[in-house]
C-alpha positions in Angstrom: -59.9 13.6 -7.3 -59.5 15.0 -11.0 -57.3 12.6 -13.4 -55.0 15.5 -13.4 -55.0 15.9 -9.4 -54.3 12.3 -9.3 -51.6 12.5 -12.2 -49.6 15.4 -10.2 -49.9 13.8 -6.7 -48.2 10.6 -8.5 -45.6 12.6 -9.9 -45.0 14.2 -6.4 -44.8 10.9 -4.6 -42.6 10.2 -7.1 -40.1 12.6 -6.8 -39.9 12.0 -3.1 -39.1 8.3 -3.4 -36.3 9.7 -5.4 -35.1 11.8 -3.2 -34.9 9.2 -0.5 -33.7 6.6 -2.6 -30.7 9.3 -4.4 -28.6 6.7 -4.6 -30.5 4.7 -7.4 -31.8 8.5 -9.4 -28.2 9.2 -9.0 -25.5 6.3 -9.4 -22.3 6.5 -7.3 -19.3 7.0 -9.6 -16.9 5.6 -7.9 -18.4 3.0 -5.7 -16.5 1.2 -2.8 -14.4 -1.7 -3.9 -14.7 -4.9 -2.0 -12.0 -8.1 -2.3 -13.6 -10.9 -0.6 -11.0 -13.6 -1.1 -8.5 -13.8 1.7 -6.0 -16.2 2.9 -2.6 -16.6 4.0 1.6 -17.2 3.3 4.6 -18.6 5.3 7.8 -17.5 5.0 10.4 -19.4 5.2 10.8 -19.1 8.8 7.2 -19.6 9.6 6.1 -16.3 9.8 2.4 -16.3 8.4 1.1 -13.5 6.8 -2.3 -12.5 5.9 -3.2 -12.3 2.2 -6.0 -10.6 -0.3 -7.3 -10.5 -3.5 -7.9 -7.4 -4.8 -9.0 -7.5 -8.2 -6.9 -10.3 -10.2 -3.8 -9.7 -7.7 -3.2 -11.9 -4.7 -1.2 -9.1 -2.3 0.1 -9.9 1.1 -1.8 -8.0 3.3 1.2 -7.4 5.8 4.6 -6.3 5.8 7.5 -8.6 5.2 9.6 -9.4 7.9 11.5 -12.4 7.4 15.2 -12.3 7.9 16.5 -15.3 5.6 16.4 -15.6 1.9 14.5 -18.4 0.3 17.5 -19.8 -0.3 18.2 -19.9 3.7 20.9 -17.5 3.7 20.7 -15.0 6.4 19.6 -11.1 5.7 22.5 -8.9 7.3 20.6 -6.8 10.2 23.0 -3.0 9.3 22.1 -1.0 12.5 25.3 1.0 11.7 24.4 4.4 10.1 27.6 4.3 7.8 27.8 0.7 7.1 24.3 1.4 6.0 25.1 4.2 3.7 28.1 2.8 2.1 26.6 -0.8 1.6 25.5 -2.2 -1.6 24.8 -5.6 -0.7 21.2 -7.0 0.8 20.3 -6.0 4.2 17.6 -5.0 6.8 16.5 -3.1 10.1 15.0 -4.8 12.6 12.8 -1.3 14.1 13.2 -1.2 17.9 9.8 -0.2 18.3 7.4 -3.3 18.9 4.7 -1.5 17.2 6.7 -1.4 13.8 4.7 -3.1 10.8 7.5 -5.7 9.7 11.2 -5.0 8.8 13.1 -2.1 6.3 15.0 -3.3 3.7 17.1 -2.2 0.9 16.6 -2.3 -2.4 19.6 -4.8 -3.0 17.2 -7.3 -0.7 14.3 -7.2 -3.1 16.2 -8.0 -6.3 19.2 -10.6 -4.6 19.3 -14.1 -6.0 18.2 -15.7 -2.5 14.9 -14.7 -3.0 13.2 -12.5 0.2 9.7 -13.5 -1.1 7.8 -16.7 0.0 7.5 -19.7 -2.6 5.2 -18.4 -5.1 5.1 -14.8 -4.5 7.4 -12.2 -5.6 8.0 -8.2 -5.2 5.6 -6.4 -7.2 6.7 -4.4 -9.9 6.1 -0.9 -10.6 3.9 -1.8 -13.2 1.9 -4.2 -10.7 1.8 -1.7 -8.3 -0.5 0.8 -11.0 -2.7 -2.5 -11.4 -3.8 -2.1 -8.0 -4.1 1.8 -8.3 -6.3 1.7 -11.6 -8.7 -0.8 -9.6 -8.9 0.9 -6.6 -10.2 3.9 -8.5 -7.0 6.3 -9.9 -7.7 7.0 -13.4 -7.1 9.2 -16.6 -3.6 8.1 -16.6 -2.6 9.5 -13.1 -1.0 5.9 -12.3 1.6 6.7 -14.5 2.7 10.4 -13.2 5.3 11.2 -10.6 4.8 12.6 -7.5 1.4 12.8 -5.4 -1.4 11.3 -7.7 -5.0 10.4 -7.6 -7.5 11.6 -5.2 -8.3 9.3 -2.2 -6.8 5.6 -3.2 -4.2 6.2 -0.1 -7.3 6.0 1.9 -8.7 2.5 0.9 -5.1 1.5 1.4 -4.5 2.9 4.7 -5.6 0.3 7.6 -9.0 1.7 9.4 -8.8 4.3 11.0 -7.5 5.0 14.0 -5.3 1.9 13.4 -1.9 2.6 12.7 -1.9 6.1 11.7 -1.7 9.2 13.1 -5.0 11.3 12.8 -4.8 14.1 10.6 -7.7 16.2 9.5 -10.5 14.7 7.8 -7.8 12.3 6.4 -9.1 8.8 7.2 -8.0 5.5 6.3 -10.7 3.0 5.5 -8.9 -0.1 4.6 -11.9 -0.4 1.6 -10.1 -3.4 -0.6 -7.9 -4.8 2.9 -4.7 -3.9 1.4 -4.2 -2.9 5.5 -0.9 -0.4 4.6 0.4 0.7 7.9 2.6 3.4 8.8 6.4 1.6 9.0 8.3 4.7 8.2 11.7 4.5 6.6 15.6 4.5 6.8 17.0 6.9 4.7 20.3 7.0 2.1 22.8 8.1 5.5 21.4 5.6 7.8 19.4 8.1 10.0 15.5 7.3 10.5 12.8 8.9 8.9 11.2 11.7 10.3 8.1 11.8 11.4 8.7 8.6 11.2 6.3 5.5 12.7 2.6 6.3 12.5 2.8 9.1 10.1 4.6 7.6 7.0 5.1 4.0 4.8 6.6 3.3 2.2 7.2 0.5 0.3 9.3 -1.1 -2.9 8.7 -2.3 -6.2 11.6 -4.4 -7.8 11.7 -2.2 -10.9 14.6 -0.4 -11.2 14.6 3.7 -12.4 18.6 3.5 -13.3 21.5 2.2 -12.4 21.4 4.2 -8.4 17.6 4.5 -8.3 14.4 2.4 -7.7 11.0 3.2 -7.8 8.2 2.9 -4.5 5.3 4.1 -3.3 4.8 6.6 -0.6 1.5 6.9 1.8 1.5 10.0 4.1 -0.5 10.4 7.4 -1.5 14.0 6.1 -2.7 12.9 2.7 -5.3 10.7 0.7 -3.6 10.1 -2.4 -0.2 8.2 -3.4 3.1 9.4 -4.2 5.0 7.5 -6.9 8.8 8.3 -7.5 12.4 6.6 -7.6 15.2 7.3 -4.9 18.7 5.7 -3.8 18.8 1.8 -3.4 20.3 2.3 0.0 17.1 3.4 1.4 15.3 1.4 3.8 11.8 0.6 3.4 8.9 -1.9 4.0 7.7 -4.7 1.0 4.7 -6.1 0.6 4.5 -9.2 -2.0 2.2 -10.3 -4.7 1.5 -13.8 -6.0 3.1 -15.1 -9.2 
């Protein structure tokens, strides 16, 4: 074989070991993100919850259900729809589905003085809450928009699929940095339940207030892949999740 032969045969080879190996000629630009660190809280009833670093952030990696304050003080369970609507004071919603990921709250339970989070942790703010976006992959400012952002981030948030969610399309929850968000639905401004409801929708708040009637949260959809960011009443009812101080 010619020096040429053998030079073009090498540069054939070549190509196909590239080709095989397309992940090294060709980088992944957004590779998967892995938090290795877990562990776990107690509230102050003894409920344990599983925890996870993702990135600098400890999060709980469960919903909150505890129905005393830090402070020992009892959580009012409102089942009434208009002693719900017209309330401004703390208070929960014990789901009567056994399934249902942890209890609803209003907003007036994330920022009372009895403190709903377990010793050391706290709700996470808005701000706290783009922490986690940015590192799970939203960029070019889309944390800080309103409405549906980023591309699939609701996806490594969702648990695995088919846990929890309902199935949708080629929308598929992989649970990527074990942030394990489960579908807990909501109780909305009137006192009526959410619809769909459980399995098809979460949401969850941050202590930071929009104005004087609003808050803002986080919104994960059983027919979508990325996150919706806005502010509604305080009298809503949703999950929390908590972050280390």
């Amino acid at each position: 074989m010619t020096n040429k032969n053998r030079k073009t045969t090498y540069n054939f080879i070549g190509f196909l070991i590239c080709l095989l190996l397309i992940g090294s000629c060709n980088p992944d630009k957004n590779p998967p993100v892995v938090a290795q660190e877990t562990g776990t809280v107690e509230d102050i009833e003894g409920n344990s919850y599983k925890t996870i670093k993702i990135g600098n952030q400890w999060w709980m990696a469960e919903n909150l259900k505890v129905t005393k304050f830090r402070n020992g003080n009892t959580i009012p369970n409102v089942t009434d729809d208009s002693l719900w609507q017209n309330n401004s004071a703390a208070c929960c919603l014990y789901q009567n589905d056994p399934a249902s990921p942890g209890l609803l709250y209003n907003w007036f339970a994330v920022t009372d003085t009895g403190n709903i989070a377990p010793e050391g942790w706290h709700i996470p703010s808005d701000d706290e809450w783009k922490e986690l976006e940015r590192y799970i992959g939203m960029t070019d400012g889309a944390e800080e928009q309103s409405g549906w952002r980023g591309t699939n981030e609701a996806d490594k948030l969702k648990a695995a699929a088919p846990e929890g969610w309902t199935q949708f399309e080629n929308v598929w929850g992989t649970n990527t940095v074990g942030f394990t968000a489960l579908a807990g639905s909501c109780r909305i401004s009137d006192g009526k339940w959410g619809n769909p409801g459980l399995f098809a929708t979460g949401f969850w708040w941050t202590s930071s207030e929009y104005s004087a009637t609003e808050a803002w949260y986080r919104y994960l959809d059983y027919k979508k892949s990325n996150v919706f960011r806005t502010s509604c009443l305080k009298n809503y009812g949703f999950s929390i999740r908590c972050v280390k101080d």
